[in-house]
PDB file of N, CA, C and O in Angstrom:
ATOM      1  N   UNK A   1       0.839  -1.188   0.000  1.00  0.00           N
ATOM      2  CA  UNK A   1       0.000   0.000   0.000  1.00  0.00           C
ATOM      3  C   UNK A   1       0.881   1.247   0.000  1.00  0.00           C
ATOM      4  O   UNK A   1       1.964   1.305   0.582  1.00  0.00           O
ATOM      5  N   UNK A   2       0.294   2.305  -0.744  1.00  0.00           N
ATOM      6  CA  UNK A   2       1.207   3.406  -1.019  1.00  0.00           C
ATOM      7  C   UNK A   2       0.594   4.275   0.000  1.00  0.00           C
ATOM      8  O   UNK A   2      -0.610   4.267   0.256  1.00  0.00           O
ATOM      9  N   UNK A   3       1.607   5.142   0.660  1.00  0.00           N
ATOM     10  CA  UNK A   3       1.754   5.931   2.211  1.00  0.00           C
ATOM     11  C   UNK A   3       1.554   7.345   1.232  1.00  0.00           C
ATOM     12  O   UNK A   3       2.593   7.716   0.687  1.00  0.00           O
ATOM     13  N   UNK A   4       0.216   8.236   0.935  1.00  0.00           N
ATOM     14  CA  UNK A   4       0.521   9.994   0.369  1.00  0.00           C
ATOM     15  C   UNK A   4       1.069  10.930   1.320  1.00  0.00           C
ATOM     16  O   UNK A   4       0.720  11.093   2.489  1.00  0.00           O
ATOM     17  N   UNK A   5       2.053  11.576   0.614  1.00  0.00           N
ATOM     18  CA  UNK A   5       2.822  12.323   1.665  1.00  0.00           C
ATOM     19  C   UNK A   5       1.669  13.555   1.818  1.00  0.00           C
ATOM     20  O   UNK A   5       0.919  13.819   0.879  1.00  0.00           O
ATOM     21  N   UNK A   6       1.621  14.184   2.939  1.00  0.00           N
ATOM     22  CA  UNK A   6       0.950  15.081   3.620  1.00  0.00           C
ATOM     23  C   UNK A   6       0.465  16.419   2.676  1.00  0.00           C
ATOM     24  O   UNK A   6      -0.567  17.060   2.476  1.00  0.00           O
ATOM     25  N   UNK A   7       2.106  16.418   2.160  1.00  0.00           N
ATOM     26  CA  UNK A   7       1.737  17.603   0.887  1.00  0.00           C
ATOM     27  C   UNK A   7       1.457  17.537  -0.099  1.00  0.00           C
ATOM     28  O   UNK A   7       1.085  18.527  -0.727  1.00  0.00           O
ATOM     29  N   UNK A   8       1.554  15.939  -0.786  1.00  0.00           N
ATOM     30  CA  UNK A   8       0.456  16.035  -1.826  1.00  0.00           C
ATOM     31  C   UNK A   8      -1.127  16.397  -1.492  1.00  0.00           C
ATOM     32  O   UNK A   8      -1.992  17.039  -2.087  1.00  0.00           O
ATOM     33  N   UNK A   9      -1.068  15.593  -0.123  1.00  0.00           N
ATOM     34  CA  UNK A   9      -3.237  15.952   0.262  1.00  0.00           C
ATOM     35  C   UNK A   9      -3.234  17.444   0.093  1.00  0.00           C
ATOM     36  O   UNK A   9      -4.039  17.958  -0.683  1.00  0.00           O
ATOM     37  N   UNK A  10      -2.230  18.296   0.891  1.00  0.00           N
ATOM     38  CA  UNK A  10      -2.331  19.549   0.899  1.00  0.00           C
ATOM     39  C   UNK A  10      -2.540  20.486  -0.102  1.00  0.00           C
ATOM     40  O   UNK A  10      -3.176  21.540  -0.067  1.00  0.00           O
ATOM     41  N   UNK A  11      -1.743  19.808  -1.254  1.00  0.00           N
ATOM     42  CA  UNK A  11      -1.869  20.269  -3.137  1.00  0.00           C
ATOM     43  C   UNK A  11      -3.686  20.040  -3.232  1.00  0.00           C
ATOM     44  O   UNK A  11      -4.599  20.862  -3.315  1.00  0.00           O
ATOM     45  N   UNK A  12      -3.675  18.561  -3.177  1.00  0.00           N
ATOM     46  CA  UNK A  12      -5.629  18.649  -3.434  1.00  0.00           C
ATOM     47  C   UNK A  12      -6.340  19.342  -2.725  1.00  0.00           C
ATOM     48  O   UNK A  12      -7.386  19.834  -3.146  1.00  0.00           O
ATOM     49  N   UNK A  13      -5.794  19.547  -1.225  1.00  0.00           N
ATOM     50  CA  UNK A  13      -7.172  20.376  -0.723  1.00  0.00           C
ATOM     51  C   UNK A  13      -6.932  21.710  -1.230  1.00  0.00           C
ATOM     52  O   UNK A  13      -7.981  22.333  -1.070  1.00  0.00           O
ATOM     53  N   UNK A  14      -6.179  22.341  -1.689  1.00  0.00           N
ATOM     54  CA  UNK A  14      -5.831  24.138  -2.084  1.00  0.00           C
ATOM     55  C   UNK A  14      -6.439  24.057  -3.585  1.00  0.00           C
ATOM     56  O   UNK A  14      -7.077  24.930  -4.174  1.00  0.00           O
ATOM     57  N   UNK A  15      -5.934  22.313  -4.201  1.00  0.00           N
ATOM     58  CA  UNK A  15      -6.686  22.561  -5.897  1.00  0.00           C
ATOM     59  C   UNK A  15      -8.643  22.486  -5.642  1.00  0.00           C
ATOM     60  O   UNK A  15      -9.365  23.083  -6.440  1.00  0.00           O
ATOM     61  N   UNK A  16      -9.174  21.780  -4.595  1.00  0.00           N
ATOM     62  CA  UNK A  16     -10.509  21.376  -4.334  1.00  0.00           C
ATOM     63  C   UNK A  16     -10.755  22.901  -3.855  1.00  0.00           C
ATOM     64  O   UNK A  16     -11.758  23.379  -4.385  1.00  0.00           O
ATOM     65  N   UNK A  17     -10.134  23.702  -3.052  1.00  0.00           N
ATOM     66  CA  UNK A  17     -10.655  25.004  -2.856  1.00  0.00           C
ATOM     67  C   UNK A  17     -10.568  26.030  -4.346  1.00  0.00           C
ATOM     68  O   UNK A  17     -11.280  27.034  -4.389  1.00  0.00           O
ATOM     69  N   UNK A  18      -9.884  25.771  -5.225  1.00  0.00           N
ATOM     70  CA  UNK A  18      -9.658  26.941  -6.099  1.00  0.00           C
ATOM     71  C   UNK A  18     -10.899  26.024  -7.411  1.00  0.00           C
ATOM     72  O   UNK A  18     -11.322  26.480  -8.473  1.00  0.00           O
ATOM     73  N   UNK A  19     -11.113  24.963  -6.916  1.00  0.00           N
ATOM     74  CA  UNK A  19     -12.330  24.809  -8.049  1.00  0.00           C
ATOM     75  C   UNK A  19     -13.465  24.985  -7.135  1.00  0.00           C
ATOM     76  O   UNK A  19     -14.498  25.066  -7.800  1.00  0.00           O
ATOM     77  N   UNK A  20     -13.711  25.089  -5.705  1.00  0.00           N
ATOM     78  CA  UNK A  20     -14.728  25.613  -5.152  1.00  0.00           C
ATOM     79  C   UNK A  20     -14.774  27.143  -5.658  1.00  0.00           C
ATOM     80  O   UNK A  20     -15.812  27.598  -6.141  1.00  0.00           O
ATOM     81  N   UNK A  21     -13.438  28.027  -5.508  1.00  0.00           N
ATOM     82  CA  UNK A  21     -13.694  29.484  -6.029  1.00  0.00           C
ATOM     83  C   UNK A  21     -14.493  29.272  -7.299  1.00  0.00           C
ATOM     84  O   UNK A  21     -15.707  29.472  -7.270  1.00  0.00           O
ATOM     85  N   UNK A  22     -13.755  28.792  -8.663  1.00  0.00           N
ATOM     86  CA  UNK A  22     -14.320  28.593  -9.717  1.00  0.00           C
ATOM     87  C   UNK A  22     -16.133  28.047  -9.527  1.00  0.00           C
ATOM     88  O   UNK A  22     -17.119  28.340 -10.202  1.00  0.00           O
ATOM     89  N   UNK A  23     -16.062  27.638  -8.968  1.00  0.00           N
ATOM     90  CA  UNK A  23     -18.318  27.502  -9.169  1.00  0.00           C
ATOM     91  C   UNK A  23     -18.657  28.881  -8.115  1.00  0.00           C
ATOM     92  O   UNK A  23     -19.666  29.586  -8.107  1.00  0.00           O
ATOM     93  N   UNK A  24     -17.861  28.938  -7.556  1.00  0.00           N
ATOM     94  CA  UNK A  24     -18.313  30.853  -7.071  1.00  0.00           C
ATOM     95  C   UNK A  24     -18.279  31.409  -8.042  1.00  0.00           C
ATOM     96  O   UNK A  24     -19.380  31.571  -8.568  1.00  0.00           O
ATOM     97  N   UNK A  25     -17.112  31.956  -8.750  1.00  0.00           N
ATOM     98  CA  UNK A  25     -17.211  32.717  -9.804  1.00  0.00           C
ATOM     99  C   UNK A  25     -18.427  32.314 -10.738  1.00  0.00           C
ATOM    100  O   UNK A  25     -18.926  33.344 -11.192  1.00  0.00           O
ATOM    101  N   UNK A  26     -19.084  31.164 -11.189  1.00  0.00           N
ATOM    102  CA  UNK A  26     -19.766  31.132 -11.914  1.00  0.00           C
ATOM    103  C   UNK A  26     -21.367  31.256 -11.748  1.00  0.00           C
ATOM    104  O   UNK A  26     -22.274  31.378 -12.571  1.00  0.00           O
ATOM    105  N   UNK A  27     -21.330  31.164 -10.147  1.00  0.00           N
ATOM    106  CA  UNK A  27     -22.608  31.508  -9.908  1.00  0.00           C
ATOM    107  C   UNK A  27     -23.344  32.646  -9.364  1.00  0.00           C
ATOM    108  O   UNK A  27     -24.510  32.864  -9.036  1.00  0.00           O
ATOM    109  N   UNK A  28     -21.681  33.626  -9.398  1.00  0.00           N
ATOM    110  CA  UNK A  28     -21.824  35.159  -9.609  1.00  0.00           C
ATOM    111  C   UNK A  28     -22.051  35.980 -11.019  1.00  0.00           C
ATOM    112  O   UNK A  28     -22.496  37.086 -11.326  1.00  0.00           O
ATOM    113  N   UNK A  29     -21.628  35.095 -11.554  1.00  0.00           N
ATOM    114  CA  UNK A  29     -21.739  35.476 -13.266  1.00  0.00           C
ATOM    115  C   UNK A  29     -20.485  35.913 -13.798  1.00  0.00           C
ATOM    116  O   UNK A  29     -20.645  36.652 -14.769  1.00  0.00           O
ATOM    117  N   UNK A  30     -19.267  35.702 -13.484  1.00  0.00           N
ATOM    118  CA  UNK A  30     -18.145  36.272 -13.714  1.00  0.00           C
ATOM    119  C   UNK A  30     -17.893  35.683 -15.273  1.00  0.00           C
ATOM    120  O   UNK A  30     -18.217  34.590 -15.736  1.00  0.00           O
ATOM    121  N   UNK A  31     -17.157  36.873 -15.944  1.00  0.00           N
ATOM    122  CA  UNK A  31     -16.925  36.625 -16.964  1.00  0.00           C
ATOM    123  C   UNK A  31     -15.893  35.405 -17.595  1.00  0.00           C
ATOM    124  O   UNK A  31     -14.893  35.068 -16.960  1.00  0.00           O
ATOM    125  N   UNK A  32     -16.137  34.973 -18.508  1.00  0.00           N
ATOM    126  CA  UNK A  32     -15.630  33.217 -19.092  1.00  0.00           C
ATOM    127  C   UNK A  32     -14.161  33.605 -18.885  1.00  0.00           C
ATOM    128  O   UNK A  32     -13.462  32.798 -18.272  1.00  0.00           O
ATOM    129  N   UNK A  33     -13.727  34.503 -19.230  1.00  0.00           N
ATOM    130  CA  UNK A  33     -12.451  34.462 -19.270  1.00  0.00           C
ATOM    131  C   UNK A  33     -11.421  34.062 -17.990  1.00  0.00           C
ATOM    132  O   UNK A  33     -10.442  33.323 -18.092  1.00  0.00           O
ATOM    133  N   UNK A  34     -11.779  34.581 -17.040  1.00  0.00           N
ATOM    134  CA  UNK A  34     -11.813  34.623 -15.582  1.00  0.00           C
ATOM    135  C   UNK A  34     -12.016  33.182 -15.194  1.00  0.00           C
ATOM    136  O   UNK A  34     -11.169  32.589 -14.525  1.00  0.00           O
ATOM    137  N   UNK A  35     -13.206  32.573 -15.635  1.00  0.00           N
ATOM    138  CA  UNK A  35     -13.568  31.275 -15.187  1.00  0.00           C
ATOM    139  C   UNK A  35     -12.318  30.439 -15.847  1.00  0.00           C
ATOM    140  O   UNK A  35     -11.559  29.880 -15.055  1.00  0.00           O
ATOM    141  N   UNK A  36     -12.018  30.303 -17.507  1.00  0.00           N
ATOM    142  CA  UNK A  36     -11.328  29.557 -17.878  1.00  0.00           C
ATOM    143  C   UNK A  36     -10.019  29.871 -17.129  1.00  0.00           C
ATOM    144  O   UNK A  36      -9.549  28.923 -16.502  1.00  0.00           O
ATOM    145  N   UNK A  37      -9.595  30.611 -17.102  1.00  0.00           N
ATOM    146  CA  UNK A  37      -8.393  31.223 -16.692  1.00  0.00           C
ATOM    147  C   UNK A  37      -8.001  30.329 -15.061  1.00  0.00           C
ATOM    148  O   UNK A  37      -6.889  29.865 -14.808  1.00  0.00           O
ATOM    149  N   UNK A  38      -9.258  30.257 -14.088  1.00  0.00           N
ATOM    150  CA  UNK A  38      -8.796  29.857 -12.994  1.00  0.00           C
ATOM    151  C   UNK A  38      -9.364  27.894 -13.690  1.00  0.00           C
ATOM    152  O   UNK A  38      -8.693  26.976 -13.219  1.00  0.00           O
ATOM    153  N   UNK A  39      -9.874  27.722 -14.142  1.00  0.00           N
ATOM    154  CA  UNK A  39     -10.246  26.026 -14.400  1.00  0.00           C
ATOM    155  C   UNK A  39      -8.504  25.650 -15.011  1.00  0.00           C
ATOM    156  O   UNK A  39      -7.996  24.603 -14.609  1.00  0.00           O
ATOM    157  N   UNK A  40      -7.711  26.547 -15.952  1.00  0.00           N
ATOM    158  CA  UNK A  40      -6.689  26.191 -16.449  1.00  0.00           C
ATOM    159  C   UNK A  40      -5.788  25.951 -15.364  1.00  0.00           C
ATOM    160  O   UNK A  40      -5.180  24.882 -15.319  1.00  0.00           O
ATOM    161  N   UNK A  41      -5.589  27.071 -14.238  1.00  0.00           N
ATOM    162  CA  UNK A  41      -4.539  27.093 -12.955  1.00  0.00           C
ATOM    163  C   UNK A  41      -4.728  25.850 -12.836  1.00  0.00           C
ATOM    164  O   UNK A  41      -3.802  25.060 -13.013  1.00  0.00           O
ATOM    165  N   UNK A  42      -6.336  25.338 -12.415  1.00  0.00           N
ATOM    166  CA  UNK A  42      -6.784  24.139 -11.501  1.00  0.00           C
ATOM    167  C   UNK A  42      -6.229  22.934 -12.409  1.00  0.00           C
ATOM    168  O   UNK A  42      -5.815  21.918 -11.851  1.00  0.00           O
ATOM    169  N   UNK A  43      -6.225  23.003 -13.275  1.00  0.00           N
ATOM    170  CA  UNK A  43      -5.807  21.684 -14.594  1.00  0.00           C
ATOM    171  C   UNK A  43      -4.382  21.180 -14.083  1.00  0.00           C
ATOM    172  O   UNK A  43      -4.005  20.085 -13.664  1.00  0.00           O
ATOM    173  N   UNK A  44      -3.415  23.005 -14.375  1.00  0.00           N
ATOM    174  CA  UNK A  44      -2.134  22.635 -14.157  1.00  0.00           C
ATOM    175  C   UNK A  44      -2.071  22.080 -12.689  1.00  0.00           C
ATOM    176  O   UNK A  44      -1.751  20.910 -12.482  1.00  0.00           O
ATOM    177  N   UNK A  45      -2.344  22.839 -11.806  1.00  0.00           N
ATOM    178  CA  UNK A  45      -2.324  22.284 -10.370  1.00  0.00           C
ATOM    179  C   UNK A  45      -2.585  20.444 -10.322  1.00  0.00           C
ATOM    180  O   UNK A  45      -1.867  19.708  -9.645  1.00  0.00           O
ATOM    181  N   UNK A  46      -3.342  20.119 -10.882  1.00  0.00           N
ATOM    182  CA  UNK A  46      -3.480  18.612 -10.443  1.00  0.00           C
ATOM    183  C   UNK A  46      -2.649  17.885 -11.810  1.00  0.00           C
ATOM    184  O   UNK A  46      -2.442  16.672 -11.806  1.00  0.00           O
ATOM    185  N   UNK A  47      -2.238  18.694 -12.877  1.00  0.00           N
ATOM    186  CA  UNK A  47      -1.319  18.207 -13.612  1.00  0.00           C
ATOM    187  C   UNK A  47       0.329  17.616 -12.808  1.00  0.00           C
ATOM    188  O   UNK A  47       0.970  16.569 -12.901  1.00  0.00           O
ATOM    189  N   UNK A  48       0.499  18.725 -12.143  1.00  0.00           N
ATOM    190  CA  UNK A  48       1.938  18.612 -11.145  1.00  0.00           C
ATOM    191  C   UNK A  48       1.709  18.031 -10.123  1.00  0.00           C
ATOM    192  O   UNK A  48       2.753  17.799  -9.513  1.00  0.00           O
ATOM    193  N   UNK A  49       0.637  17.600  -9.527  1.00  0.00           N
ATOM    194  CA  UNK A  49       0.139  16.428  -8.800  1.00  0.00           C
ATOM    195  C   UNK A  49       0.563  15.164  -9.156  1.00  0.00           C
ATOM    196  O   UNK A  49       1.515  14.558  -8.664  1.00  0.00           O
ATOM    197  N   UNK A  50      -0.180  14.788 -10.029  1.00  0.00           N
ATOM    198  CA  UNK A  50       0.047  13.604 -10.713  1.00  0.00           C
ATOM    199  C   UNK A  50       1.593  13.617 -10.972  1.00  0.00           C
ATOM    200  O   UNK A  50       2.353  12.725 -10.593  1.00  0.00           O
ATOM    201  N   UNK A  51       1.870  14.459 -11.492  1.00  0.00           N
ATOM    202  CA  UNK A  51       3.598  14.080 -11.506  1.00  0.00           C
ATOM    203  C   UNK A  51       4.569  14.154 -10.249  1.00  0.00           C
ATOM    204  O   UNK A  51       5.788  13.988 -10.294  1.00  0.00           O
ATOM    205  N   UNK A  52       3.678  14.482  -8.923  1.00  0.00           N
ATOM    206  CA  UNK A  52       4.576  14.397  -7.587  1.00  0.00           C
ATOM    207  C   UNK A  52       4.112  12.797  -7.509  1.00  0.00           C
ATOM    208  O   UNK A  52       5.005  11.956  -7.402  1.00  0.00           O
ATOM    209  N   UNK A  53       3.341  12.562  -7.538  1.00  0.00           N
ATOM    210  CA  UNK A  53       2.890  11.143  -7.335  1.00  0.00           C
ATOM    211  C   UNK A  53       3.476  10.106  -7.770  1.00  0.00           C
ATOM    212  O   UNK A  53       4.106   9.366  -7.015  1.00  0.00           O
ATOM    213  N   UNK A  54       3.336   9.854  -9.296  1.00  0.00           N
ATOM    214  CA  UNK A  54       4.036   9.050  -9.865  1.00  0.00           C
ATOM    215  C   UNK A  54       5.590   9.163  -9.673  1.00  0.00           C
ATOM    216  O   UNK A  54       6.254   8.142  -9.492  1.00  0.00           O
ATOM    217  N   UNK A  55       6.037  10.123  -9.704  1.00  0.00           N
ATOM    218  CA  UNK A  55       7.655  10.415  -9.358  1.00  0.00           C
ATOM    219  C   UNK A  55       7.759   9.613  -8.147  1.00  0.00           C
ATOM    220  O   UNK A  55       8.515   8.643  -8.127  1.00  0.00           O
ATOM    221  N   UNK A  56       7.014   9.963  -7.071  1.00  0.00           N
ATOM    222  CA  UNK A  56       7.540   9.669  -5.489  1.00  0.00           C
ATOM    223  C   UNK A  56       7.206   7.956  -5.671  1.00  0.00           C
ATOM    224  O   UNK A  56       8.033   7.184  -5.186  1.00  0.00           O
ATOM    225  N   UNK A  57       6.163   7.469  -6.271  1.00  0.00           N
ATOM    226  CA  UNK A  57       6.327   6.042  -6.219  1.00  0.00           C
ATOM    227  C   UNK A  57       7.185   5.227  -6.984  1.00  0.00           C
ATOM    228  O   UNK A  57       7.902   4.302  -6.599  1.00  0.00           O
ATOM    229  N   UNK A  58       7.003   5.739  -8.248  1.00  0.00           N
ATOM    230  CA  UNK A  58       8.386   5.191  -9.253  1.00  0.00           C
ATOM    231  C   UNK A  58       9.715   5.323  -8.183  1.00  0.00           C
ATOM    232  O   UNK A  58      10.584   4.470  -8.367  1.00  0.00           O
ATOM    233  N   UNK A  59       9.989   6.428  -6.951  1.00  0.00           N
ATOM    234  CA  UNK A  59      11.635   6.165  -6.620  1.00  0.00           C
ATOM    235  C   UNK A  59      11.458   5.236  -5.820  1.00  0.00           C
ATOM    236  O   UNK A  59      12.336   4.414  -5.560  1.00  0.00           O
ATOM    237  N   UNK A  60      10.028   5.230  -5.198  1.00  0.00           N
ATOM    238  CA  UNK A  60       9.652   4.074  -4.068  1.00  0.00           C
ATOM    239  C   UNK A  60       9.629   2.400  -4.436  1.00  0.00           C
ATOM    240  O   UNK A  60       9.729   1.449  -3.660  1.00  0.00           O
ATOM    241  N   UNK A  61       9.468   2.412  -5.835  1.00  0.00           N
ATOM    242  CA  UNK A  61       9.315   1.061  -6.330  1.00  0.00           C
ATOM    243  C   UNK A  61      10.882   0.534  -6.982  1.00  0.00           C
ATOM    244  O   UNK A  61      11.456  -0.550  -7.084  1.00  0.00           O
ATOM    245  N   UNK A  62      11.152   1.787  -7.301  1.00  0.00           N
ATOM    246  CA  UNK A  62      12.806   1.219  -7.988  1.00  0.00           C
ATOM    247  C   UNK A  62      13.868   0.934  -6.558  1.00  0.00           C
ATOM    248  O   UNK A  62      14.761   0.091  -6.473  1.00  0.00           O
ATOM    249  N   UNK A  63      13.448   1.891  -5.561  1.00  0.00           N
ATOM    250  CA  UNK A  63      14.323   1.435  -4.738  1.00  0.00           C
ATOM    251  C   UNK A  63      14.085  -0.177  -3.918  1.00  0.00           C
ATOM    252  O   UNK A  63      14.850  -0.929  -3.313  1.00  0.00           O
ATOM    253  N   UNK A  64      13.045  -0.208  -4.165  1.00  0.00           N
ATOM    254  CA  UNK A  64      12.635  -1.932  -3.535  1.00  0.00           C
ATOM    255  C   UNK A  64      13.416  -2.764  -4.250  1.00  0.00           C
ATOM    256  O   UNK A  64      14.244  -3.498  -3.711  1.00  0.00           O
ATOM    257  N   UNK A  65      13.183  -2.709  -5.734  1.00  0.00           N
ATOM    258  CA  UNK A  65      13.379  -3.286  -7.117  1.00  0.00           C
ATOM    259  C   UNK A  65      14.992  -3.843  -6.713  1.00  0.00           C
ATOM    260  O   UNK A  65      15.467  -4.972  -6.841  1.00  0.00           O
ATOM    261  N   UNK A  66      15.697  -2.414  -6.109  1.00  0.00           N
ATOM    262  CA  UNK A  66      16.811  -2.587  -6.601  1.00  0.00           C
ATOM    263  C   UNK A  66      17.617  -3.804  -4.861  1.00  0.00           C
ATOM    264  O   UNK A  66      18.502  -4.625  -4.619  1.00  0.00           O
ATOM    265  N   UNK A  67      16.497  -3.067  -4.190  1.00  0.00           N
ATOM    266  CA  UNK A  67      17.248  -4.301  -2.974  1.00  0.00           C
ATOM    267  C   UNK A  67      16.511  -5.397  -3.003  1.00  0.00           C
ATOM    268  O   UNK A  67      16.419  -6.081  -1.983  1.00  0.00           O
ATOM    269  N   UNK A  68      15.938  -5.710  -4.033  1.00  0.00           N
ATOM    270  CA  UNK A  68      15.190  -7.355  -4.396  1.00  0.00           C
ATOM    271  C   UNK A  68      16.362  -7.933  -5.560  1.00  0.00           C
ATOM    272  O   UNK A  68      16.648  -9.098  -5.837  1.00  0.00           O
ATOM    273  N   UNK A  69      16.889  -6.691  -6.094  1.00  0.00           N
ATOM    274  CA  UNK A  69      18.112  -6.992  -7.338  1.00  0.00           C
ATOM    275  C   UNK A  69      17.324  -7.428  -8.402  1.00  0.00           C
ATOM    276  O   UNK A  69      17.632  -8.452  -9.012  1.00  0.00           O
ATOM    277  N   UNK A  70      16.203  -6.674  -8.736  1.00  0.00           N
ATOM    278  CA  UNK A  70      15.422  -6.663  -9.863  1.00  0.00           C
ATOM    279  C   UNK A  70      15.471  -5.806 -10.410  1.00  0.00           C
ATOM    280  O   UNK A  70      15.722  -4.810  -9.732  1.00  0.00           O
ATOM    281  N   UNK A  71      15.321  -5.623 -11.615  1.00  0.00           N
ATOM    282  CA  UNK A  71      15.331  -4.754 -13.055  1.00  0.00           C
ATOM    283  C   UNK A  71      14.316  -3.521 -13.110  1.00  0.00           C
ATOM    284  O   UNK A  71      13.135  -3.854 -13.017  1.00  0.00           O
ATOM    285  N   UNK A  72      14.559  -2.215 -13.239  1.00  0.00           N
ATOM    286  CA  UNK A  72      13.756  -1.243 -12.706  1.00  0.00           C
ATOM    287  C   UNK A  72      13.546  -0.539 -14.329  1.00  0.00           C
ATOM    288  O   UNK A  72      13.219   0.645 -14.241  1.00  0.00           O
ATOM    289  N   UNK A  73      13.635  -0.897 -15.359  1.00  0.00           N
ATOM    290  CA  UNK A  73      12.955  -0.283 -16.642  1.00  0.00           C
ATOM    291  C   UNK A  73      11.892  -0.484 -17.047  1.00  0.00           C
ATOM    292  O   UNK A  73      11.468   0.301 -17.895  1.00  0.00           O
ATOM    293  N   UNK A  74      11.155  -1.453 -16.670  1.00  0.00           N
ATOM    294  CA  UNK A  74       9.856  -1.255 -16.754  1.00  0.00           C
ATOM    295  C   UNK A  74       8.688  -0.440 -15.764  1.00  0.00           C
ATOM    296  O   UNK A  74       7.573   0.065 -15.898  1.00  0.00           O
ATOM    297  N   UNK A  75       9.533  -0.623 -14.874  1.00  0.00           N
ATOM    298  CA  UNK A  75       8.849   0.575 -13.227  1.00  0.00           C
ATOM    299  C   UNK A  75       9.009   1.859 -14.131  1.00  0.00           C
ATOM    300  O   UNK A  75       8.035   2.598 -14.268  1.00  0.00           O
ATOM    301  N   UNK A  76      10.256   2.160 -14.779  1.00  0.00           N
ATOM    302  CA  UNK A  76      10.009   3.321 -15.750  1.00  0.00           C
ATOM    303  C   UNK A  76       9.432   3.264 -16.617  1.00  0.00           C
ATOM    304  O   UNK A  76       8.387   3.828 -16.292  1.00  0.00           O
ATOM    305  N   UNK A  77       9.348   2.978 -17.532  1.00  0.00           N
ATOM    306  CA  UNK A  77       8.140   3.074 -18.707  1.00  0.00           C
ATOM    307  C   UNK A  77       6.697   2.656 -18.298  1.00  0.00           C
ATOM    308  O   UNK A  77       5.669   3.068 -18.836  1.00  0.00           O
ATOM    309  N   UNK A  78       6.773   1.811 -17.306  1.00  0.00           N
ATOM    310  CA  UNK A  78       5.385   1.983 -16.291  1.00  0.00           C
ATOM    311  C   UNK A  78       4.687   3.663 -16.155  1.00  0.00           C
ATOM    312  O   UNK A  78       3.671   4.263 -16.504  1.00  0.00           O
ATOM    313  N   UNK A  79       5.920   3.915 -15.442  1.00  0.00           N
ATOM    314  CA  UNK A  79       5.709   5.457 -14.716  1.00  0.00           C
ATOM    315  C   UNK A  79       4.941   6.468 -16.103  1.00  0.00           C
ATOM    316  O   UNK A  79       3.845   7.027 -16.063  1.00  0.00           O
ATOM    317  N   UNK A  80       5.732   6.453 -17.020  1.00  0.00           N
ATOM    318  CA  UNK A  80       6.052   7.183 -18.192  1.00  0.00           C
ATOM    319  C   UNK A  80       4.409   7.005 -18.605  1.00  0.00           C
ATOM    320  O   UNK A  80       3.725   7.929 -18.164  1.00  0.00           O
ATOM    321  N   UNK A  81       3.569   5.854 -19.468  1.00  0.00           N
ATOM    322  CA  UNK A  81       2.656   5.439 -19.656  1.00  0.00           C
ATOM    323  C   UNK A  81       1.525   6.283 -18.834  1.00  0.00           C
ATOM    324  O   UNK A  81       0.494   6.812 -19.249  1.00  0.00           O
ATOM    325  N   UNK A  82       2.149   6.213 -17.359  1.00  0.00           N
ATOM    326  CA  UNK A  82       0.927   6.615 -16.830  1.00  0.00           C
ATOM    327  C   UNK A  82       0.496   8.211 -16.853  1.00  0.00           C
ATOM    328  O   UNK A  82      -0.647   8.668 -16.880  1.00  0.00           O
ATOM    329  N   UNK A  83       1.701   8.889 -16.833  1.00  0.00           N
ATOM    330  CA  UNK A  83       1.875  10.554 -17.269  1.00  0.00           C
ATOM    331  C   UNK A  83       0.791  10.720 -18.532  1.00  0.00           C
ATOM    332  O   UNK A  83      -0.139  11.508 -18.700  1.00  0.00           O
ATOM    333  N   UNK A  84       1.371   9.530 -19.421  1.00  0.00           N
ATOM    334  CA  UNK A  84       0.884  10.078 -21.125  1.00  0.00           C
ATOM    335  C   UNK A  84      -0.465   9.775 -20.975  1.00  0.00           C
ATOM    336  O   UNK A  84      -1.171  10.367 -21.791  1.00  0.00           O
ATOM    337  N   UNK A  85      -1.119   8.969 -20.118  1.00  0.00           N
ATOM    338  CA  UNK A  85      -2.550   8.433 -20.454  1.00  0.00           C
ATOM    339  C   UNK A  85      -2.888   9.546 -19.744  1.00  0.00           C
ATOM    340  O   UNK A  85      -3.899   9.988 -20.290  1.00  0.00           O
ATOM    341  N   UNK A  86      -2.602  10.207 -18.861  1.00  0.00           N
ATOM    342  CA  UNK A  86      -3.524  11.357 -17.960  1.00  0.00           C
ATOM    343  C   UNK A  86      -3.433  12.591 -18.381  1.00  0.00           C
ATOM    344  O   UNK A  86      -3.819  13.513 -17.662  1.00  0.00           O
ATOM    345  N   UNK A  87      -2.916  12.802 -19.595  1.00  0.00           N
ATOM    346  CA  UNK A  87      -3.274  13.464 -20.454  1.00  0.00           C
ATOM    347  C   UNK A  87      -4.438  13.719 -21.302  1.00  0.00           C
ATOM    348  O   UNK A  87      -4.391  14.590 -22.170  1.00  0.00           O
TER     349      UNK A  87
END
């Protein structure tokens, strides 16, 4: 089982508040631009999420890998795969 470090939760709860702002803004009537503008922040924000994540487990799995004396290139192109699909 994978242990989330404290500051990734902390990344989601600040990205879950800035898409709470975003349905404020929209149910004030704020103009699209404004709205897209903060939905894009929120995109990137859980974009660099996902890449603290996968990073911190890929070093977590290669370092097992490597004191089992198993082969860690597929833990990478594992990792890699999973970036491109969450796109």
């Amino acid at each position: 089982m994978i242990e989330y470090d404290k500051k990734v939760i902390n990344r989601l709860k600040r990205i879950e508040g800035q898409i709470k702002g975003v349905i404020g803004m929209m149910e004030q009537g704020k103009d699209c631009r404004e709205v897209i503008t903060q939905l894009s922040a929120s995109r990137n924000a859980i974009d660099r999420t996902m890449g603290v994540i996968v990073s911190s487990n890929l070093e977590q799995c290669v370092r097992e890998n490597i004191e089992k004396g198993e082969g860690t290139e597929h833990l990478v192109k594992e990792a890699v795969e999973l970036l491109i699909k969450s796109r």
